[in-house]
N, C-alpha and C positions, 0 to 999 in steps of 0.2 A: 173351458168348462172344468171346475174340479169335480174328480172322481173320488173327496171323500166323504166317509157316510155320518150320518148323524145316528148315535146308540141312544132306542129310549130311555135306559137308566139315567139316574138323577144325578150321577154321580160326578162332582167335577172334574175328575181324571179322563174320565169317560167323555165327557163333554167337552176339554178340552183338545182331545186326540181326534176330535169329528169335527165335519161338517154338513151343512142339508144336502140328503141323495139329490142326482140333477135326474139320471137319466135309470133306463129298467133295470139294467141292472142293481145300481145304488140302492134303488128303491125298495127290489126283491130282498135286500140284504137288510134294509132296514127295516123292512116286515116281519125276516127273523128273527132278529135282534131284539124287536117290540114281542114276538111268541116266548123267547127266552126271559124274557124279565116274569111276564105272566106267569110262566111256570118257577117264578122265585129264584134265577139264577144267581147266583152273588155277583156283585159287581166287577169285583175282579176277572171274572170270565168273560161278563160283556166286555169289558175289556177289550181282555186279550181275543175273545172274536172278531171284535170291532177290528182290532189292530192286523189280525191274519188279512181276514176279508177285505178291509181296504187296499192291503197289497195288491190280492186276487185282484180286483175291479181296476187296478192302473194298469198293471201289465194288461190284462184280457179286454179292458175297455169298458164303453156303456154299451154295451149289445144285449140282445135278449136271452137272458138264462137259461132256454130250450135249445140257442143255437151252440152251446160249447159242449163240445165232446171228449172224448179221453184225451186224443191227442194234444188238443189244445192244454189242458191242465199237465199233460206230460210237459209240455215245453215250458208252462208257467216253474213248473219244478226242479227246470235245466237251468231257466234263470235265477232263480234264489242260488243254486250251487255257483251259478256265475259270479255273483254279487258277493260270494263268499261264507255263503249260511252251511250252518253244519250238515250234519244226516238229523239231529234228535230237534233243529230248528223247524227241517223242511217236513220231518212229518207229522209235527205239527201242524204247521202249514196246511197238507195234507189233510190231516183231520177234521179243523176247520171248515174246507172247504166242502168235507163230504158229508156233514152234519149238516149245512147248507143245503146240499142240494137232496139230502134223505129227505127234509124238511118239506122242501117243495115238492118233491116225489108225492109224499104224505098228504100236502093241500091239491095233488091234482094241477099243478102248476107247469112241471114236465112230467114224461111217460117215463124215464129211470134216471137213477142216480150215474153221471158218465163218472164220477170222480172210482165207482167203488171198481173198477176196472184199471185203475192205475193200484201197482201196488207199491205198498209203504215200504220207506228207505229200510235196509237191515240193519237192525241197532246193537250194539255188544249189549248181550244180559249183566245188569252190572247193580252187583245190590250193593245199597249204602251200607258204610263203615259207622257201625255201632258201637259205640263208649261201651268199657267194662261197668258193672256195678261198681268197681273200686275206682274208674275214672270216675265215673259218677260223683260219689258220695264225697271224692276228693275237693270237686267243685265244690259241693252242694254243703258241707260240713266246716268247710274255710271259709274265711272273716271276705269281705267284698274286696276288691283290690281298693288300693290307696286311692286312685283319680276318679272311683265311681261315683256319678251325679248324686243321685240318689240310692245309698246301699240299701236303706228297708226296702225300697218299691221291687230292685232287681232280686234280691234275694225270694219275694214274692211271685214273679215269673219263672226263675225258678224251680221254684219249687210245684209251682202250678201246670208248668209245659211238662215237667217229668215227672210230677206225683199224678195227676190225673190226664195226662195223654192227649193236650188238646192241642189243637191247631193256633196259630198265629192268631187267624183272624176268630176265632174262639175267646180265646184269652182275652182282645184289647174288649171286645165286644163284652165281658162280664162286667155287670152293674154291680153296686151295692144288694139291693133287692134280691140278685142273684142267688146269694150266701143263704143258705139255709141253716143259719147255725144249729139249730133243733135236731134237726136229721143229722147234721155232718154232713152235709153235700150240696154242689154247686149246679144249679138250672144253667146250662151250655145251649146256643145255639148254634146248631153247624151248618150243614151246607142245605143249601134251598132252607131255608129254616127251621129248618127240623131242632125238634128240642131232645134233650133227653138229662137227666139227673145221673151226677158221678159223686162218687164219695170225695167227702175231702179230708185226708188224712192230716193226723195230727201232727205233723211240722206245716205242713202248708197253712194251718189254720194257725199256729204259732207265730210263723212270720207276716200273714195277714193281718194280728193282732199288732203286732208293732209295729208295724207301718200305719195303718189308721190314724193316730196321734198325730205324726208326721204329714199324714194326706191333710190330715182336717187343719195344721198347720199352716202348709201350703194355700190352700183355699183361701185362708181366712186373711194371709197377707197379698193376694191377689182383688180379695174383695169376691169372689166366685163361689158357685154353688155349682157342682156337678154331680149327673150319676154314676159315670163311671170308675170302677175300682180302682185302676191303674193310669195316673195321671202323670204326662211330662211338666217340666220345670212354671210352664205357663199357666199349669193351672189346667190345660183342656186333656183331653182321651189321648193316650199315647196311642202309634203309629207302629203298625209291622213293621216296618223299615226301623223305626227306634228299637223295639225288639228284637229285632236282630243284629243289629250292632251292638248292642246290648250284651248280648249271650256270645258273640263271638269274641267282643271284648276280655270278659270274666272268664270264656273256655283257655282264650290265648294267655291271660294269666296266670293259670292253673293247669298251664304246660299241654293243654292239650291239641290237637292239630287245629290250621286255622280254617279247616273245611266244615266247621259246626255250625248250625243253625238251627234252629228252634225247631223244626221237624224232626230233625237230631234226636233229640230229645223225648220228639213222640215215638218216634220208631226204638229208643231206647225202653221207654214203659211198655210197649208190647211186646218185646223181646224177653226182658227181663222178667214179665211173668208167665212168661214162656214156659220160657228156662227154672222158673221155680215151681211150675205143675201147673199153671192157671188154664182151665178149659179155654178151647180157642172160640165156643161160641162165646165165652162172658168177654172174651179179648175184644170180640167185633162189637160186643152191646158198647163199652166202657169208652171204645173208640167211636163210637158212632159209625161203622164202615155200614154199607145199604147191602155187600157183597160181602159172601162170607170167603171166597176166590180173592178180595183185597186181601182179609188179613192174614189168610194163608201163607202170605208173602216173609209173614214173621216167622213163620215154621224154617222158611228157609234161611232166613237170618241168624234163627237159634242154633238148627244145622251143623252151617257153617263155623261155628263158632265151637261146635261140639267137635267136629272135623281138627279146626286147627289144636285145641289142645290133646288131643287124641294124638296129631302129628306130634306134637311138643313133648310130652310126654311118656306115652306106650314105648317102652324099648323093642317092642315088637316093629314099631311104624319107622323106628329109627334106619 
C-alpha cells in the first residue's frame, strides 16, 4: 500500500510528486493540502508540503492522526538526521508537520497540536550576503556577457528583480497587460495572490522597450501568441529555474560570487533603500511583505553593512 498523497493543486510538479491517499492518515494530509489551496496558497508550497508530509506519513505509517504524540515525531526527526538531512532541512520538516497538525487542532479533528512540544532544531542566525550598489550597477550598466541567450530579455529581469524588488515567481508571472505605462508601474502578484502596483523606473522601462521588438520577433517565427512578458527561446513563459541561471550566469560574469540568486537581488533593493533613507513602512508596501517584523530584517542587513565599513575605516575601530 503506498503511503503517498495526492496535493489538490493543479499543478504538474505537484501532481507528479503525489499519489491517491490510501489510508487516515494520507487522507487527513490530503484534506490539508485541499484547505491550503482554498486559502490561495502558491503552488510551490503545496509542494513543498506535499513533499514534507509524505515523508512524515512513511516513516509514521497510515495510523490515525490523533494517535501520534511528541515522541513519536521526535523520533520521525532522529531519522531525517539519520538519513543525513541538515538542522535547516529537519525544521522545516518540523514545520510542516506542525502546520498540519494546528490545522486539524483547528477543524476539531485532534484535542492538541503534539508537534508544537517538540522543539525546532537551533539554526546559526545568518543573514544573506548583499551586493554593494557599486556591485550592482557594475552588473546592471555592463553589455550581457558574450554566450547570453537572449541579452534584451535578461537585461530586463534584471533590471525588474532589483529595480522594483520582486520575487522570482513575481517576475515570470508578469503579463503584458501588467505594464501600466501611463502610471509607470507594474500590477505584481505575490503570494496567496495578492496584488499591489510598484513603480517602474526608468531603466527598467528602457530595457522593456527594447526587448519588445525582439519578444514580438520570437513569437512570430515560432508561429505563437503569448501573454507573458518574459519569454524563453520556445516561445512559452520562462521558468524560475531559467531565472536563476540566468542571473547567476551574468553575476558570475561580472565577477561576482557564485552564491547570487534572484532573491539576491530583492533583498539588495531593500537594503539599498535602506541605506539611502527610504521609510521602512514604504519598504514593506514596495515589497509586498504582510509583516512589518519580515522587513525589519533589512534594518539588520543595512546595520551590518554600516558596522563593517565603520570597522574598515574609523581609525578609532582600527
Amino acid at each position: 500500500m503506498s503511503n503517498k498523497l495526492v496535493a489538490p493543486a493543479t499543478s504538474p510538479d505537484v501532481r507528479a510528486a503525489t499519489r491517491r491517499p490510501d489510508g487516515p492518515m494520507s487522507k487527513s494530509i490530503h484534506n490539508f493540502l485541499r484547505s491550503l489551496q482554498q486559502r490561495n496558497a502558491s503552488p510551490n508550497t503545496i509542494l513543498a508540503y506535499t513533499k514534507d508530509l509524505t515523508s512524515f506519513v512513511t516513516y509514521i505509517g497510515e495510523v490515525k492522526p490523533s494517535g501520534v504524540d511528541h515522541v513519536r515525531i521526535r523520533g520521525y526527526l532522529s531519522d531525517l538526521y539519520d538519513k543525513g538531512l541538515g538542522k535547516t532541512s529537519v525544521a522545516r520538516h518540523l514545520a510542516a508537520v506542525r502546520s498540519f497538525y494546528k490545522w486539524m487542532a483547528r477543524e476539531g479533528m485532534v484535542k492538541q497540536n503534539p508537534a508544537s512540544l517538540v522543539s525546532t532544531p537551533k539554526l546559526p542566525k545568518k543573514l544573506p550576503r548583499v551586493p554593494t550598489m557599486e556591485e550592482i550597477n557594475t552588473v546592471l550598466d555592463a553589455d550581457m556577457p558574450e554566450n547570453a541567450a537572449f541579452p534584451e530579455r535578461d537585461a530586463v529581469i534584471l533590471e525588474l528583480l532589483y529595480g522594483c524588488g520582486l520575487r522570482n515567481s513575481e517576475l515570470i508571472g508578469i503579463n503584458l497587460d501588467n505594464i501600466h505605462w501611463s502610471n509607470e508601474a507594474i500590477l505584481v502578484r505575490g503570494k496567496g495572490k495578492k496584488e499591489r502596483i510598484v513603480p517602474l523606473g526608468e531603466t527598467a522601462a528602457e530595457a522593456i522597450r527594447e526587448y519588445l521588438p525582439k519578444r514580438q520577433e520570437l513569437l512570430k517565427s515560432k508561429k505563437k501568441t503569448n501573454p507573458a512578458l518574459l519569454l524563453n527561446l520556445r516561445g512559452t513563459r520562462l521558468t524560475t529555474r531559467s531565472v536563476g541561471r540566468i542571473v547567476k550566469q551574468i553575476a558570475i560574469a561580472r565577477g561576482l560570487p557564485a552564491d547570487i540568486h534572484p532573491h539576491t537581488l530583492r533583498h539588495a533593493f531593500g537594503t539599498h533603500m535602506l541605506e539611502e533613507g527610504a521609510d521602512l513602512r514604504a519598504i514593506q508596501e514596495l515589497l509586498g511583505h504582510e509583516r512589518l517584523s519580515t522587513t525589519q530584517r533589512y534594518t539588520q542587513l543595512s546595520m551590518k553593512h554600516v558596522v563593517s565599513v565603520y570597522d574598515a575605516t574609523h581609525p578609532r575601530a582600527k
